[in-house]
Structure formats: structure tokens, C-alpha cells
N, C-alpha and C positions, 0 to 999 in steps of 0.2 A: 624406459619405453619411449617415451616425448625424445629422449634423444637419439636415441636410433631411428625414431621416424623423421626427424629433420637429418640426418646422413643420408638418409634415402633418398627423401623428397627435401630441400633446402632453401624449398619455397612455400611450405606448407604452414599460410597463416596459423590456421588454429593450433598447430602444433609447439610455436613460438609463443602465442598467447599463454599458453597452458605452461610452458616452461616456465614463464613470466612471471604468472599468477605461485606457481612452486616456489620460485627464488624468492618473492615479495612474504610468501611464507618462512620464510629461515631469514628473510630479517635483509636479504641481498636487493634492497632497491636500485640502486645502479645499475646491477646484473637485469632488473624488470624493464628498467627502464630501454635499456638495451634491445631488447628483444621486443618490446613493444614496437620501438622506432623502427626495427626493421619489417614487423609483420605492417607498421602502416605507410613503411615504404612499398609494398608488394601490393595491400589495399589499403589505397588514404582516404577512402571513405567507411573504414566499417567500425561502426560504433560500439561493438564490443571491445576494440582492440584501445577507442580514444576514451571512452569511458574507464577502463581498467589504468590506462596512461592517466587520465585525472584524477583519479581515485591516491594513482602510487606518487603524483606531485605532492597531491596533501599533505598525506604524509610527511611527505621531504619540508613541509612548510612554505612550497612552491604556490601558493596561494591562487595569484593571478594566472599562471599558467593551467594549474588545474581546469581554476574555469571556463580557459579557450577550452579546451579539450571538453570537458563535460557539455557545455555550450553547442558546442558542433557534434559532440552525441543525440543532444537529444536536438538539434536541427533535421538528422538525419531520422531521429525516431521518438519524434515528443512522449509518449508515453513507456517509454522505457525505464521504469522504476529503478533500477540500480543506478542510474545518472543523476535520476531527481533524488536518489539518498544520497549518491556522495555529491552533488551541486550545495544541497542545504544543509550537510555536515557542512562543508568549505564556507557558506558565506557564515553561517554560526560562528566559525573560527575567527571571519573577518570581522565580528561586531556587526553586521547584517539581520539582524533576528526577521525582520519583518521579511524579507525578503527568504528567508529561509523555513520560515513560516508557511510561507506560500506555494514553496516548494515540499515540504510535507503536508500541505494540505492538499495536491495535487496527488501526490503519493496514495494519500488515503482513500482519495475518490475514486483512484484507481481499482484501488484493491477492493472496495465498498464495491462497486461497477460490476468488477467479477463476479465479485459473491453474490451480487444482484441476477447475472446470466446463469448460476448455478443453481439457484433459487428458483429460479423458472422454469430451468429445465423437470428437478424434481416436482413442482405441480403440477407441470404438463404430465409426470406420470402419475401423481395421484394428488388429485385437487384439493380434496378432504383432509392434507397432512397439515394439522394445526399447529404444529412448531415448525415446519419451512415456511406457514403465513407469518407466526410470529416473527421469526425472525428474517423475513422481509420487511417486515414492519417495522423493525427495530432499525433494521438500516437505510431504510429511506428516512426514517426520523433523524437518523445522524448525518443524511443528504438535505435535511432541511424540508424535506417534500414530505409533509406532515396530511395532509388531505392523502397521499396515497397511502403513508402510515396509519394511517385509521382503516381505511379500505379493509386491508390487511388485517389489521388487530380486530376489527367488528368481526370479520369472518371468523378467524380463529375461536375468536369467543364463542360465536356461535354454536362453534362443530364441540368447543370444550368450553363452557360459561365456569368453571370453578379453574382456571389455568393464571397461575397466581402472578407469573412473570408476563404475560400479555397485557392483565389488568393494568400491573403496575407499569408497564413503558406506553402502554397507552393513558392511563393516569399522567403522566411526565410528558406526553406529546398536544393532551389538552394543553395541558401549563405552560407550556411552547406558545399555544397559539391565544393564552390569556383567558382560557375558558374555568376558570378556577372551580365552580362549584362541581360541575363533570369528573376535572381533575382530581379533588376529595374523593368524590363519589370510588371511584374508580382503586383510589391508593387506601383507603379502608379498607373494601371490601379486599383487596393482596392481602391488607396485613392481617386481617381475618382468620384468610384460608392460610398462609404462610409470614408470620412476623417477621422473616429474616428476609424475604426477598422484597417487598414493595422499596427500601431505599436505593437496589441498585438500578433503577432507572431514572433516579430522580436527579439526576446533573441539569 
């Protein structure tokens, strides 16, 4: 199908990508590379085309070249998640940890961010849903923004006071902010009502 569409049209980026993306499947990096080069001869700005091009240098062990390409992916679209995965697999490779680091932690905040605007949207339809609080709560805990993680968690509790995984990641978000005797308070009474759940909030 992809190559009937390029006899047709012989211009049609995404049709080349998509070929690209097939051959880098059956193991034909050359053949990707190939088709890459020419769909960002057609557009040499479009960062699906230099992201999938950095992605298939890796591979090849092209290192440095990857990261032009990645690099001017996500110049053209900073949070474009498939760039910052294969950017911080590549410097991983280099012996770069920190630096790759930081590029999965960009990653995360992304996807953390989303799930944050999905979050929202479902209280906006029903405010009273004690496990999209909690789990609001639980991911701005893991954003660091613990004051709004409580917000969250205190409501929760409120609409459900016996809700064994709210206690316990709000137990582990006092502890975050050094509040220890709260912390206890909070991680007992989880293990209480549920001994299996109060330690998985506890990182």
C-alpha cells in the first residue's frame, strides 16, 4: 500500500516515513535511512521525519549524528515525547546519565501534565469522584507540588475517610514535607483498613 502510494504521489512525505519506519522493522536501516533523507529533503523541517532519522542513527551506533537530528526535533517541538525517549536512550549510550536523566524526567512531566488535564476534566464532570482526587493527588506528589497534593487527598478523604490508598500516599506526601507524626498517623490507619496497600506510596 505505502508503495503504491509513493508511485502515485512521489512526493508524499508521510508515505516515505511510513515505508522507513517498515524497513527499520525487518532490520533494513540503510533502506530507513534512505527514505528518511529524502522525505526531509521534501520537508527539512518536520520532526517526525528527523526524530525517526535519530532514533534509526542510534541504532547504527551513529551517536553524534542522532543527536543533531533529535536536537532539531525537539527545537522544532520541545515536548515531543518520542525525541526526549530516543534523545535520552542515545546519551545513556554515551555515558551521559545525568543528562539523560533529564531528559526522562522531562518525559515524565509530560505525560504526569496530561494526566493532570484528564484529571480535570473528569471533576469538572463530577467533583465528588474520590479516586480522580486521589489520583490527582498522587501526581502532583510525584510533581513535587505537595500543598496541592493534600488539597486533593483531604477532599478525597473526606467524600471516602476509610479510602486506604489516599491515606497512605497522603501519609508519604506529609513525609515528603517532614511532617512525621501526621505521616504515621495517616500510614496506620491504611494499614488498618488494608495491610497490603499503605507501603506502596511510601518511596
Amino acid at each position: 500500500m505505502t508503495d503504491e502510494a509513493l508511485k502515485l504521489h512521489p512526493n508524499y512525505v508521510f508515505a516515505l516515513i511510513i515505508r522507513g519506519w517498515i524497513k527499520q522493522s525487518q532490520g533494513d536501516h540503510a533502506g530507513t535511512l534512505q527514505d528518511l533523507d529524502e522525505a526531509l529533503k521534501l520537508k527539512p523541517n518536520y520532526e517526525i521525519a528527523l526524530a525517526k532519522r535519530g532514533e534509526t542513527k542510534r541504532m547504527q551506533g551513529d551517536y553524534a549524528g542522532a543527536l543533531r537530528d533529535l536536537d532539531e526535533a525537539l527545537k522544532l517541538k520541545p515536548k515531543y515525547g518520542f525525541a526526549l525517549t530516543c534523545r535520552g536512550a542515545t546519551k545513556q549510550l554515551q555515558g551521559d546519565h545525568a543528562a539523560a536523566l533529564r531528559d526522562l524526567d522531562e518525559l515524565h512531566n509530560l505525560e504526569a501534565n496530561r494526566a493532570l488535564r484528564d484529571l480535570d476534566e473528569t471533576l469538572k464532570l463530577d467533583p465528588k469522584y474520590a479516586f480522580a482526587l486521589a489520583t490527582r493527588g498522587a501526581t502532583k506528589r510525584e510533581q513535587r507540588d505537595y500543598a496541592g497534593a493534600l488539597r486533593d487527598l483531604d477532599e478525597a478523604l473526606k467524600l471516602d475517610p476509610k479510602y486506604a490508598l489516599a491515606l497512605a500516599t497522603r501519609g508519604a506526601t506529609k513525609r515528603m514535607q517532614g511532617h512525621y507524626a501526621g505521616a504515621l498517623r495517616d500510614l496506620d490507619e491504611a494499614l488498618k483498613l488494608e495491610p497490603n496497600q499503605a507501603d506502596a506510596q511510601g518511596d
